[in-house]
N, C-alpha and C positions, 0 to 999 in steps of 0.2 A: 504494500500500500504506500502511498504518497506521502512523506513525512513533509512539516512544515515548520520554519523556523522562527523565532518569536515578533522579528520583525514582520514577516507574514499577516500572524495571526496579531498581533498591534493596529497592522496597516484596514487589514477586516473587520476590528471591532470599535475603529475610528472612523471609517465611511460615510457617517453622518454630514462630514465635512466637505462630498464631493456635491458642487454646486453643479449637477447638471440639469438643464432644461429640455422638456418636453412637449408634447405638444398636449393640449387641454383635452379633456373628458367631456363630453355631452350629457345637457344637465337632465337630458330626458331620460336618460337611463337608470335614474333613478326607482331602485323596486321596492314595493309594500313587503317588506321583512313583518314576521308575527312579533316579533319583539320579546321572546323570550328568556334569549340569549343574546347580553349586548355585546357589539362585537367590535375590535381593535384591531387596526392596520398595526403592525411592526415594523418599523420605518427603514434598516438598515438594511432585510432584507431586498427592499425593490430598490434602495440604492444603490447596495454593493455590487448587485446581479443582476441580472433582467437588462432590461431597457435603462438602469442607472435612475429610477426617477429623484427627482429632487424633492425637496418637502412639499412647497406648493402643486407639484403634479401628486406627490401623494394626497395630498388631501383633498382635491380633487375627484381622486377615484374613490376614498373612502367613503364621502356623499354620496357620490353619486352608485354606491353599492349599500346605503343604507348604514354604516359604519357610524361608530359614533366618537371615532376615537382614533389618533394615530400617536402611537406608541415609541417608549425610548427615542425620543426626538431631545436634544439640547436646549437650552434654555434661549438658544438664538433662533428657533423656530418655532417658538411657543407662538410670536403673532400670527403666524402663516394657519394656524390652528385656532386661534382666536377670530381671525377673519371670517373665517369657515364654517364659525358655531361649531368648534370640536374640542374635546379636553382630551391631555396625556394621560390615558389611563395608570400607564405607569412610567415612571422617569428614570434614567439613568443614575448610577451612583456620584459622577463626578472624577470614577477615578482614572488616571492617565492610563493610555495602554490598552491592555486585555483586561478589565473589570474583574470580572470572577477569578485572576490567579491572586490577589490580596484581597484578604477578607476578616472574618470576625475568629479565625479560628487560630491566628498566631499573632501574639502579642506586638510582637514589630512592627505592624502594620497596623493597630490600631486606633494610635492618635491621627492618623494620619486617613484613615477609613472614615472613622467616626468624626472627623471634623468636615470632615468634605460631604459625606452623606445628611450631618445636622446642615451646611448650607442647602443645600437640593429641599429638602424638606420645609426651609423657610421658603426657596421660592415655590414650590408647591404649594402651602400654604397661603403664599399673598397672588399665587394664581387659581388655586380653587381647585388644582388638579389632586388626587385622592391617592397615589402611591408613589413607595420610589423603591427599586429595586436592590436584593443585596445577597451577597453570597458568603460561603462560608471560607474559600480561598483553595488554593492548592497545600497540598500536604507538607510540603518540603519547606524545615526551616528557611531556606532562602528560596521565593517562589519561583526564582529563574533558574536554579540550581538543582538538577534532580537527585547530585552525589553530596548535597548539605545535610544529609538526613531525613528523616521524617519525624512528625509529630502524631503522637502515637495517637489511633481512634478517643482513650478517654481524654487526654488531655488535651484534642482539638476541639472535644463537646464540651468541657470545663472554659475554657479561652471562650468559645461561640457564645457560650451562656455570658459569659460576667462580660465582653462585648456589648451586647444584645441588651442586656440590662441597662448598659451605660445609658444607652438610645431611648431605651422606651417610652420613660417617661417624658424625655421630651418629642418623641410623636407624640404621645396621648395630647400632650402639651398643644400643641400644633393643632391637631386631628387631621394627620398624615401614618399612613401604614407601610410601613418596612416589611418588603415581599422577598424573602430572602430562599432563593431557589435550589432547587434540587436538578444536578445535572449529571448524564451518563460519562464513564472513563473506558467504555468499549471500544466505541467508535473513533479509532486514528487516522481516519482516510483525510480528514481535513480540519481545520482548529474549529471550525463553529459547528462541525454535525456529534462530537465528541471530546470530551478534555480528559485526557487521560492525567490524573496528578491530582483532581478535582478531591478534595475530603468531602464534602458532601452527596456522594451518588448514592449510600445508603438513604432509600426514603423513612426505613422505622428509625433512625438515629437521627436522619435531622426533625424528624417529628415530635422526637422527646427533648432535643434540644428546647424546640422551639416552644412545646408544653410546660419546661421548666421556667423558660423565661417567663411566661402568663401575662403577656399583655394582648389584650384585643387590637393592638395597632403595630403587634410583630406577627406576622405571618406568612404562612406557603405561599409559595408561585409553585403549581404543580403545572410542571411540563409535560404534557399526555405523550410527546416523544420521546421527552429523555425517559421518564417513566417505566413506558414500553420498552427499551431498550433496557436497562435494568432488572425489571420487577413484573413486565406485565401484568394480567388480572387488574386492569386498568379499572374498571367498576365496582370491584369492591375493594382497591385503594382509595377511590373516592369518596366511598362510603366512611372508609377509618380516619379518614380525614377532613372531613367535614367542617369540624368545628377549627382548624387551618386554614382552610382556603381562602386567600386573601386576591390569588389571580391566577389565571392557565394561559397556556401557550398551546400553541398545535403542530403539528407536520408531520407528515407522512411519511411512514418508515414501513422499508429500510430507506435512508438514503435522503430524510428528512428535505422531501420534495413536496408535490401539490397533493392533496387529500383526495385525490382519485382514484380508479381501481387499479392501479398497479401496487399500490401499498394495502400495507395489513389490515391497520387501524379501524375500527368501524365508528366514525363520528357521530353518524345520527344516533347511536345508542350511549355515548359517551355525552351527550350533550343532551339528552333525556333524561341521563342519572343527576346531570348538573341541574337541569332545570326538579329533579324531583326530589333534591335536595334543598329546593328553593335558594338557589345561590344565586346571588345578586351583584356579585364582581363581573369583570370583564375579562372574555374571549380572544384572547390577542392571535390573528395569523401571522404566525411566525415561520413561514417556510420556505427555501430559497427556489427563487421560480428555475422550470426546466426548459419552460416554454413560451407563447405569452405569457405574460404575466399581469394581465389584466381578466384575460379567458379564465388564465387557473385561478386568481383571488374570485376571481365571480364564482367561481363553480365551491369554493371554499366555502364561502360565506353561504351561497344558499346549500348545503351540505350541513351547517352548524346550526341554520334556523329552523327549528324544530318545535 
């Protein structure tokens, strides 16, 4: 498989940055969604890949597909969002680089975490947006380092908690929610379909983490791909996690492509269990287009509206 080296995977999880333009959405293609499931464009995706779109061509297509939300966008595109009548359902951490290889789970990194994640969460707050995202880091005392050692499973759930705790109170503070995600370490074929190093890919360990800390404004981001990839029995993960979920991601596996029949995943039943959990967070499509990528987000979203 294709190994990729960190500036790579930096240059992929900074993409937000590429100012390319497209050509406009037609406003008539707007469709009556049941509204069940509200749903989120993931903004880096159709930047990085696809057609490159830029913010204002994403949120353009997210209208005009019934979206209510275009996601992980920077604080320099929040007007492009505002223009549009859209909120970030969920924000970035702030942190340089690859986000999820520093996180709450090694001490080193955490003045440094938690000060940049408390600002995102003030502008969240004086913007009205409802989340910001967070992870628990990569394993290895130095997280560029794969021969610095590791930190051992209890003492990266010990670090996550007293982390986590820092934070909480000032979300509650706020009322802004720390969505701190669960990612797979299988997948090596490219940095964004798999992070092998990730401490957090056990989903019953970060669950207990995140039940010790006990705040209603620290919660899952359950990724129904990395998920699948790990753990499957995606419906009655959902079920054990319920009282967690703070937000989902989607895409299609293997290969974390469009939600069509070439993958596994069965969406309309996974987002039946969401709706019958009565969950009221947001649906983020998160999957790197193969194809158009206007065709596949449309087939995506009416796939998820159930």
């Amino acid at each position: 498989m294709r190994s990729f080296n960190r500036r790579q995977m930096v240059a992929i999880a900074s993409s937000a940055l590429l100012p390319v333009v497209t050509s406009s959405v037609s406003a008539d293609e707007k469709p009556a969604l049941k509204g069940n499931i509200k749903q989120s464009v993931v903004f880096w995706c159709f930047n990085a890949f696809g057609e490159r779109w830029n913010v204002e061509k994403t949120c353009e297509v997210a209208r005009s597909l019934g979206c209510r939300s275009v996601e992980l966008v920077g604080s320099e595109g929040w007007a492009s969002l505002k223009k549009h009548d859209l909120t970030c359902a969920i924000a970035s951490n702030g942190m340089p680089g690859a986000p999820y290889m520093r996180g709450f789970n090694n001490p080193r990194y955490h003045e440094e975490v938690i000060t940049r994640t408390r600002k995102v969460i003030d502008d969240c707050a004086e913007a009205g947006f409802p989340a910001v995202i967070g992870f628990t880091g990569y394993k290895w005392r130095d997280a560029d380092d794969p021969k610095s050692g590791e930190i051992s499973r209890d003492d990266g759930a010990a670090n996550c908690i007293k982390g986590l705790k820092k934070i909480a109170a000032y979300a509650e503070k706020k009322k802004v929610t720390l969505c701190v995600e669960h990612l797979n370490t299988r997948d090596s074929s490219h940095p964004m379909k798999g992070h092998p190093g990730y401490q957090g890919d056990d989903l019953d360990w970060l669950a207990g983490i995140l039940r010790k800390v006990g705040s209603d404004r620290v919660k899952l981001l359950f990724d129904i791909y990395h998920v699948q990839i790990m753990h499957g029995d995606l419906i009655r993960r959902l079920e054990q996690c319920k009282d967690l979920l703070g937000h989902v991601h989607t895409a299609g596996n293997p290969g974390r492509g469009e939600l069509d029949d070439s993958q596994e995943i069965n969406y309309p039943a996974v987002m039946k269990k969401l709706a019958e959990l009565k969950y009221t967070g947001y649906v983020g499509q998160e999957f790197i287009p193969t194809r158009d990528p206007l065709a596949g987000l449309r087939q995506a979203v009416r796939r998820c509206d159930v």
